[in-house]
BAPA-635269 format. One record per residue (C-alpha): x, y, z. Coordinates in steps of 0.05 Angstrom, whole numbers, m for minus. Example, Ala and Ser with C-alpha at 12.3 -4.5 7.8 and 13.67 -1.06 7.14 Angstrom:
2
{atom {246,m90,156}}
{atom {273,m21,143}}
//
This chain:
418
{atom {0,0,0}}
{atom {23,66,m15}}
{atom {27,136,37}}
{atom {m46,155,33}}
{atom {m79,77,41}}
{atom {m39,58,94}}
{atom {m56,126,126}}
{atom {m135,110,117}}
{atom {m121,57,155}}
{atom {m90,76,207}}
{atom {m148,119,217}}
{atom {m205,73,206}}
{atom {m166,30,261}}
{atom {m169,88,311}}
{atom {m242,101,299}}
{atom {m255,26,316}}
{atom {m208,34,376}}
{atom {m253,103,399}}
{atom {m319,66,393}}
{atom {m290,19,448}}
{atom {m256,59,483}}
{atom {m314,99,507}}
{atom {m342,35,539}}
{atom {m286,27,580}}
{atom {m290,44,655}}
{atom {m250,90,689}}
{atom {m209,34,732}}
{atom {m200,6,669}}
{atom {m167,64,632}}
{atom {m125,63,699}}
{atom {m102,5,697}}
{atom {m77,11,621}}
{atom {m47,68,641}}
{atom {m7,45,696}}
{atom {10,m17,655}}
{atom {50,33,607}}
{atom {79,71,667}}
{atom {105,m3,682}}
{atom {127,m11,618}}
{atom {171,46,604}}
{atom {203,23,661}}
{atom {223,m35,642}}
{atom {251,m9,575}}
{atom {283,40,600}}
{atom {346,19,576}}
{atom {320,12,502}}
{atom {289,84,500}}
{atom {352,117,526}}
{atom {393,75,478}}
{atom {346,102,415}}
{atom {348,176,449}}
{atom {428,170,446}}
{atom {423,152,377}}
{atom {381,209,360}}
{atom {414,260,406}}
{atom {475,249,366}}
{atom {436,260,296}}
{atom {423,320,326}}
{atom {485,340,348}}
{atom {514,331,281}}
{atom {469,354,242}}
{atom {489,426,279}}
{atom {402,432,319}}
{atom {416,487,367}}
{atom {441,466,437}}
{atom {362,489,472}}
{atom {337,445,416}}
{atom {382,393,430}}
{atom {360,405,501}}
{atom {279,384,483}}
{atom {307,322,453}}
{atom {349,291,511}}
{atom {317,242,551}}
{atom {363,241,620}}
{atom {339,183,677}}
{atom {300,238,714}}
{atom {257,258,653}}
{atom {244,178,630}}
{atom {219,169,707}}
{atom {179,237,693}}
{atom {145,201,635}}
{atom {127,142,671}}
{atom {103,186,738}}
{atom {58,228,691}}
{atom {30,162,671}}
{atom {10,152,733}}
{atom {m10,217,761}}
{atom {m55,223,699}}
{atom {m82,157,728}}
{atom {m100,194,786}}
{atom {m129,251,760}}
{atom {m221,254,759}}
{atom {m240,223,698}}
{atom {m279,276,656}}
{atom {m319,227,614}}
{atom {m390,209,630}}
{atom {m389,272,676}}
{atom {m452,314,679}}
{atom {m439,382,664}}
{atom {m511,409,677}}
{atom {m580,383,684}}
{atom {m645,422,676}}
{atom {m714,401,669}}
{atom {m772,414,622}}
{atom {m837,445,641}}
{atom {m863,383,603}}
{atom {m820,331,656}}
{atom {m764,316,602}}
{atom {m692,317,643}}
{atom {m644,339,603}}
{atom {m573,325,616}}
{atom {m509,355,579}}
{atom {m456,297,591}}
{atom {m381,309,583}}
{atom {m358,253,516}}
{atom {m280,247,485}}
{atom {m279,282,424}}
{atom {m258,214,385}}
{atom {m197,210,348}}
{atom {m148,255,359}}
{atom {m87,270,313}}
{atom {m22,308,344}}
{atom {34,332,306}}
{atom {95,357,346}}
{atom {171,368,347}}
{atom {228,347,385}}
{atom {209,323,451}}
{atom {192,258,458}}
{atom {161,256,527}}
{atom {102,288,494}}
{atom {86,224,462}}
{atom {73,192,531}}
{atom {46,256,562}}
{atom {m1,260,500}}
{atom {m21,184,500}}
{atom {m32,179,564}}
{atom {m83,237,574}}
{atom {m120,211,503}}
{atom {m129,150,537}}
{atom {m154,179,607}}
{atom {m201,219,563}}
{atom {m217,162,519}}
{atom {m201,184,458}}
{atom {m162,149,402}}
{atom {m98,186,385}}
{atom {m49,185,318}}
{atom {15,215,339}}
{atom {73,248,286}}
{atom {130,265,325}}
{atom {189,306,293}}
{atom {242,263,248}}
{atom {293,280,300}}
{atom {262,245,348}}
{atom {230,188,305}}
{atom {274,129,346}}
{atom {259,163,417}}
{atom {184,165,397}}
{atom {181,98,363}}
{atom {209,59,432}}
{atom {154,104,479}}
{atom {103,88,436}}
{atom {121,14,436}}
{atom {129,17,512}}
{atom {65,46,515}}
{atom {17,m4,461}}
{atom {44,m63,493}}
{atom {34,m44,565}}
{atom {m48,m25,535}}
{atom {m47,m90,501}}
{atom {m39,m133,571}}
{atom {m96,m95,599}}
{atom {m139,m107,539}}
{atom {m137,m31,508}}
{atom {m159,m32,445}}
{atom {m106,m39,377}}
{atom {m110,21,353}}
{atom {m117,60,411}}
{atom {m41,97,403}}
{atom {m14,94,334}}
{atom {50,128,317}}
{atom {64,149,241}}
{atom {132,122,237}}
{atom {142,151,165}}
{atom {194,218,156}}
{atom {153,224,94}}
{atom {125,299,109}}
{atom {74,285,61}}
{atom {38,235,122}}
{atom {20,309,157}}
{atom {m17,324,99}}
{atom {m62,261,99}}
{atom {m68,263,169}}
{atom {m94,334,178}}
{atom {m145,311,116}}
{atom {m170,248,133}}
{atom {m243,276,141}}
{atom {m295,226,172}}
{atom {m238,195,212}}
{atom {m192,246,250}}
{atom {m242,289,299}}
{atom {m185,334,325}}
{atom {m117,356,297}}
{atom {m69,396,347}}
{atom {7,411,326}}
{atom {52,434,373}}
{atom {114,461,350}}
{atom {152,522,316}}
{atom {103,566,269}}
{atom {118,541,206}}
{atom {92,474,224}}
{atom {33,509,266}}
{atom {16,548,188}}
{atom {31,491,153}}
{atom {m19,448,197}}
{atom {m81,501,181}}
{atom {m70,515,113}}
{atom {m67,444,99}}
{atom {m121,413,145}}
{atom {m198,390,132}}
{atom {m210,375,205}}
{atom {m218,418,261}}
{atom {m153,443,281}}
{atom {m129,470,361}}
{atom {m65,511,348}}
{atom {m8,509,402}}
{atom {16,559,368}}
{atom {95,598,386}}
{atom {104,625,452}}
{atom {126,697,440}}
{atom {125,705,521}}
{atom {132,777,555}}
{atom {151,805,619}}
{atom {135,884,642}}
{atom {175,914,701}}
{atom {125,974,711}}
{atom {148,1036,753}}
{atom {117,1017,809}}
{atom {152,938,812}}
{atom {192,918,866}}
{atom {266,919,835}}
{atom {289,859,874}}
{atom {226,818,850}}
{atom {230,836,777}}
{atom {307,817,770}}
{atom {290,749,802}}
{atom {232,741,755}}
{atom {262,760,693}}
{atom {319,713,711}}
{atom {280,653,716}}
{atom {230,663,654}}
{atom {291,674,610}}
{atom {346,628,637}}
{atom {305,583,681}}
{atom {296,533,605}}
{atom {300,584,553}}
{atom {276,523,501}}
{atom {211,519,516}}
{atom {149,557,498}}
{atom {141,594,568}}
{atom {199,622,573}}
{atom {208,697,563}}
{atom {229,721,499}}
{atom {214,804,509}}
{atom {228,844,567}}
{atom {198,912,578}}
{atom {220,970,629}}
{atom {176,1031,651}}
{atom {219,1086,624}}
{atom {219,1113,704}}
{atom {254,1052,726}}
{atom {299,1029,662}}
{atom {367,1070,685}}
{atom {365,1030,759}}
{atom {334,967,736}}
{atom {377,953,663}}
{atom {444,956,685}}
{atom {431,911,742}}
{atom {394,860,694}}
{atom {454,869,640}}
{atom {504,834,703}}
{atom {457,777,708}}
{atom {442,759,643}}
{atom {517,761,619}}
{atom {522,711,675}}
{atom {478,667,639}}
{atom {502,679,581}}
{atom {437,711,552}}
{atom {445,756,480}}
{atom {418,817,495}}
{atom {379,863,430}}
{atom {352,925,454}}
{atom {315,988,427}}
{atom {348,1052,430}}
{atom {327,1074,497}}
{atom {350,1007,515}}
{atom {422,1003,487}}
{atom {436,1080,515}}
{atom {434,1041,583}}
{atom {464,978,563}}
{atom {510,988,502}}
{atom {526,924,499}}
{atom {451,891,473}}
{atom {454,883,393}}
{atom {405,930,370}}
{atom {342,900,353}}
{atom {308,899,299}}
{atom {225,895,284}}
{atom {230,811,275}}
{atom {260,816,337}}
{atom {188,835,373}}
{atom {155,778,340}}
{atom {213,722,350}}
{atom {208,658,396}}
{atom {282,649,399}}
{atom {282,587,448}}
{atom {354,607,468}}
{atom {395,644,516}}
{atom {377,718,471}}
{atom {328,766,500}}
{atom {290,828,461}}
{atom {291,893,508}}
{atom {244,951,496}}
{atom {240,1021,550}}
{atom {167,1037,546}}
{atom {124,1101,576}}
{atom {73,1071,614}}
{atom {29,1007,618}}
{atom {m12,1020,561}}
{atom {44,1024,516}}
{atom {70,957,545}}
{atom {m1,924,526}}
{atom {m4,953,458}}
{atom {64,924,454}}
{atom {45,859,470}}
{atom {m18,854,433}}
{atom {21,870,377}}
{atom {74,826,374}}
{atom {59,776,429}}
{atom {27,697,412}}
{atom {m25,702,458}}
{atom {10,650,504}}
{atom {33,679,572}}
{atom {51,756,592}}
{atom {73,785,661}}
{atom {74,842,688}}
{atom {115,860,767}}
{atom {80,915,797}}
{atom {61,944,857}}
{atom {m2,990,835}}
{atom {m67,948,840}}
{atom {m90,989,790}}
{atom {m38,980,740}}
{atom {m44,907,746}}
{atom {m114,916,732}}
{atom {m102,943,672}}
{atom {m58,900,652}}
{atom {m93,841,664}}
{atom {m158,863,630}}
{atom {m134,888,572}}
{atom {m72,842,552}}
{atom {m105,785,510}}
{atom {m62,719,521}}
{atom {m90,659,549}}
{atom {m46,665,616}}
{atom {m30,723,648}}
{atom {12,739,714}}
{atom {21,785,762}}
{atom {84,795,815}}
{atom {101,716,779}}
{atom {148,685,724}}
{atom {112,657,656}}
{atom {148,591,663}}
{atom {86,569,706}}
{atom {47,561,644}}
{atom {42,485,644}}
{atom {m13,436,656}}
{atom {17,400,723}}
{atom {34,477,753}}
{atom {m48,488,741}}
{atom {m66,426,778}}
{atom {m89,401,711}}
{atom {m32,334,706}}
{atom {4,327,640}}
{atom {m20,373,587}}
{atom {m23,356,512}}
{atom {m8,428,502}}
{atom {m20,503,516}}
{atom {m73,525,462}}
{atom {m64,599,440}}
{atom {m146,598,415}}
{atom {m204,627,448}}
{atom {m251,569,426}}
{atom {m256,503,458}}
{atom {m200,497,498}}
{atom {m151,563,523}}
{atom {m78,561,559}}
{atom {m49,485,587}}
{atom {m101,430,554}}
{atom {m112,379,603}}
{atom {m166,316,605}}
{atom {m228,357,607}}
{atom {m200,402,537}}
{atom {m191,331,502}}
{atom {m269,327,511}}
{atom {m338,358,488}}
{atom {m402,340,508}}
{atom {m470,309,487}}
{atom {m547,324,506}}
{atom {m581,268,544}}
{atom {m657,279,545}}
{atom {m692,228,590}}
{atom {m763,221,571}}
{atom {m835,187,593}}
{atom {m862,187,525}}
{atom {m868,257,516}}
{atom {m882,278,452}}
{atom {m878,352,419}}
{atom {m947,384,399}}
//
């Protein structure tokens, strides 16, 4: 069979593999998903052997070092995979749920009950643990999922996934449940994001190429987890001390992933006191610093920026620096150029954070706190299958209840409509 059969049937075997799944009972759905927990550990050996092997791709094929970084799977992170496993185990089930129930002045109940969406289809890059983070909350939600990892982590991938269909096959999960395209054919992205009838759900996570690649190409509903152009305002009313700490971690903390800070801007009031202080620390950390002009007079050292600047997601030690008048400035600043991910603001005026808060339009946004917080497990939610950066369906980290919708149950006594 050629590309586009075998991808038809890969998704006629997950919508077989959703139609049971729903039936399945929440201690059963547990118990698959502790199986895989079990099961990574007992090949742990084999994944870290086929993340070596594609580490060192990596490394020679010149992927930035924060890149590099996504890819690695140390001990700690393989035990993190297998612990998500079974904290998602842990977590309410959403499914069956009732959201809401009312009643009709005829007797009717009606009931709107929490479903999975279906079949899912994820598209990401680099790190491999979201193949079990994303597997594992499909299943909790009971959904069927189709996962395309990044080519540069196709080995990594390929022994979590394995890890993961044979710990659901000695619990009796059904085949189909997890599939993994296993082709570097970029062509299978295509038919995935157009197999109409048969993929419910299409989410990429990655860089925005592949994010605008994904939408222009797709004929199924599509949740972007889009690039995380992440900002941080020290207003003139911040407390110094408290903004140097927080800029700190949101930019050096992991610079290569989505929540870190990419942007910094200073309240013109504070910039002279708070820049050259900020300058010492990031040189420490080796951060590459691109300022405006207002910026560079106080630090000549930053590179001066440039417009992409505003709009990059470097996921690396550089950091874009902007001196700004006041906090309106900062939020037309960051509706501008920002992702609509996670923004921050250290200040001591209420009413400057209110204003902030209200009028900046991301999906998470922070006061007096650093933007690395922006993850599923920090909102209580377990793993995450990503942080959407739409307003419809699902906003900010996308835990169990994002992955499902929900149905109208009407319970009757014959009632009939005149």
């Amino acid at each position: 069979m050629g590309l586009h059969e075998d991808m038809i049937a890969m998704g006629d075997l997950a919508v077989a593999a959703a139609g049971k799944l729903v039936q399945l009972s929440t201690g059963e759905k547990n118990a698959a998903l502790e199986a895989m927990a079990a099961e990574i550990g007992e090949r742990r050996s084999f994944i870290a052997e086929a993340n070596k092997k594609d580490v060192a791709d990596a490394e020679r094929s010149g992927l930035p070092s924060a890149m590099v970084d996504r890819l690695l799977l140390t001990d700690a992170r393989i035990d993190g995979m297998a612990q998500g496993l079974i904290d998602v185990s842990g977590l309410p089930d959403p499914v069956g749920k009732t959201i809401e129930r009312t009643k009709h002045k005829n007797g009717m109940e009606i009931e709107r009950v929490r479903v999975p969406i279906g079949v899912i289809g994820v598209i990401y890059e680099s790190r491999p643990n979201v193949t079990a983070d994303t597997a594992g909350l499909c299943i909790k939600s009971s959904n069927a999922v189709i996962l395309r990892g990044g080519k540069e982590s196709l080995r990594s991938n390929s022994a979590i996934a394995d890890a993961m269909i044979e710990g659901g096959k000695k619990t009796g999960l059904p085949a189909g449940a997890i599939q993994l395209i296993r082709t570097t054919d970029r062509d299978a992205v295509r038919e995935l994001v157009q197999l109409e009838g048969k993929v419910d759900l299409v989410i990429p996570r990655g860089g925005e190429s592949l994010v605008r690649a994904v939408t222009e190409q797709a004929r199924v509903p599509v949740i972007k987890h889009y690039k995380g152009v992440c900002h941080t305002y020290v207003d003139e009313s911040a407390d110094l001390k408290m903004a140097l700490a927080i800029a700190e971690n949101a930019k050096c903390q992991r610079p290569g992933v989505c929540n870190a800070m990419e942007t910094l801007l200073v309240h013109e009031a504070v910039a002279k006191e708070f820049l050259p202080s900020l300058a010492k620390v990031l040189e420490k950390n080796g951060v590459e610093m691109r300022g405006d002009a207002a910026a560079r007079k106080i630090i000549p050292e930053a590179k001066e920026a440039t417009e992409d600047d505003w709009y990059a997601e470097y996921l690396d030690l550089v950091l874009a620096i902007r001196v700004v008048g006041s906090v309106e400035e900062a939020v037309k600043h960051i509706n501008r150029y920002g992702s609509r991910h996670s923004d921050a603001i250290v200040a001591g005026s209420e009413d400057t954070q209110r204003i902030f808060t209200q009028q900046v339009d991301s999906s998470s946004v922070y006061v007096n706190a650093s933007t690395r917080f922006t993850d599923g497990a920090e909102f209580g939610l377990g793993a995450e299958i990503g942080i959407s950066t739409d307003k419809i369906h699902a906003r900010g980290p996308m835990g169990l209840e994002g992955l499902t919708t929900y149905k109208y149950v009407i319970h009757g006594e014959g009632q009939i409509r005149s």
